[in-house]
N, C-alpha and C positions, 0 to 999 in steps of 0.2 A: 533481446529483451532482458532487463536488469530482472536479478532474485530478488526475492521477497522472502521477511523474518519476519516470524510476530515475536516481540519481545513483552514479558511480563515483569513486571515490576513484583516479586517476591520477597524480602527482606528488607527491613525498615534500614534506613539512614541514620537515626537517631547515636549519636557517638561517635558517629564518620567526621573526614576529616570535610572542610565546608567545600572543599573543590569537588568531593563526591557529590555530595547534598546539592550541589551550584546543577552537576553533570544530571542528574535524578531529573531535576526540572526541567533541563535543556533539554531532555527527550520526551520531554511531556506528563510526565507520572505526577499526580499530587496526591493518590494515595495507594497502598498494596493492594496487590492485585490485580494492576490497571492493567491492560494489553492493547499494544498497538501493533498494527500489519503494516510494514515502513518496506520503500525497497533502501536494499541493504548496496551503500557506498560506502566510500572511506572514511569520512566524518562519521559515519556510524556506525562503524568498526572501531574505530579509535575511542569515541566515546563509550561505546560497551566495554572495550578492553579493561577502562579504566574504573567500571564498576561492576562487572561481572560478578564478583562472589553476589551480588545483589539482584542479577536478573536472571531469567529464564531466555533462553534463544532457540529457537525453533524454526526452522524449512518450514515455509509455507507453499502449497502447490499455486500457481498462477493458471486458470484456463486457459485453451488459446483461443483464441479471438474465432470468429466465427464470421465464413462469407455472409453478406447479404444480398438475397435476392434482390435480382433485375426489378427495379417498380414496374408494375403492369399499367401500360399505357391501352386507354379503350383505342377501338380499333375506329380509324375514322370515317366517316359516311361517305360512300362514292357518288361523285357528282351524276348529277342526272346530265343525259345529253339534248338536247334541245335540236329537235331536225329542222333541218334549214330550208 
């Protein structure tokens, strides 16, 4: 099962260079403080690299999946016998 990050958009872009500002939007943020729970790949590795002093990155726990019962099927009516 891939990890999962929540990333927080923490510090404004305002004065960055525009591939920052480009990179901010591509991960979703349109304003501080926004937090998204993303599983974490290489594309978004790479894109965090590249703007990091800017966000917050955090382990987030994944539960694990949980069995589900058997559906309970009703139990079916036993034929009458008919004497011959």
């Amino acid at each position: 099962m891939s990890e999962r990050m929540k990333i927080t958009y923490v510090r404004s872009a305002i004065g960055r260079h525009y591939k920052q500002k480009r990179t901010i939007a591509a991960l979703g943020f349109t304003k501080l403080h926004q937090s998204r729970v993303v599983d974490w790949n290489d594309s978004l590795k790479g894109m965090t690299l590249k703007v990091i002093h800017l966000l917050d990155i955090e382990p987030v726990e994944v539960p694990s999946p949980k069995k589900k019962a058997a559906p309970k099927t009703k139990p079916q009516p036993k034929e009458k016998k008919k004497d011959e």
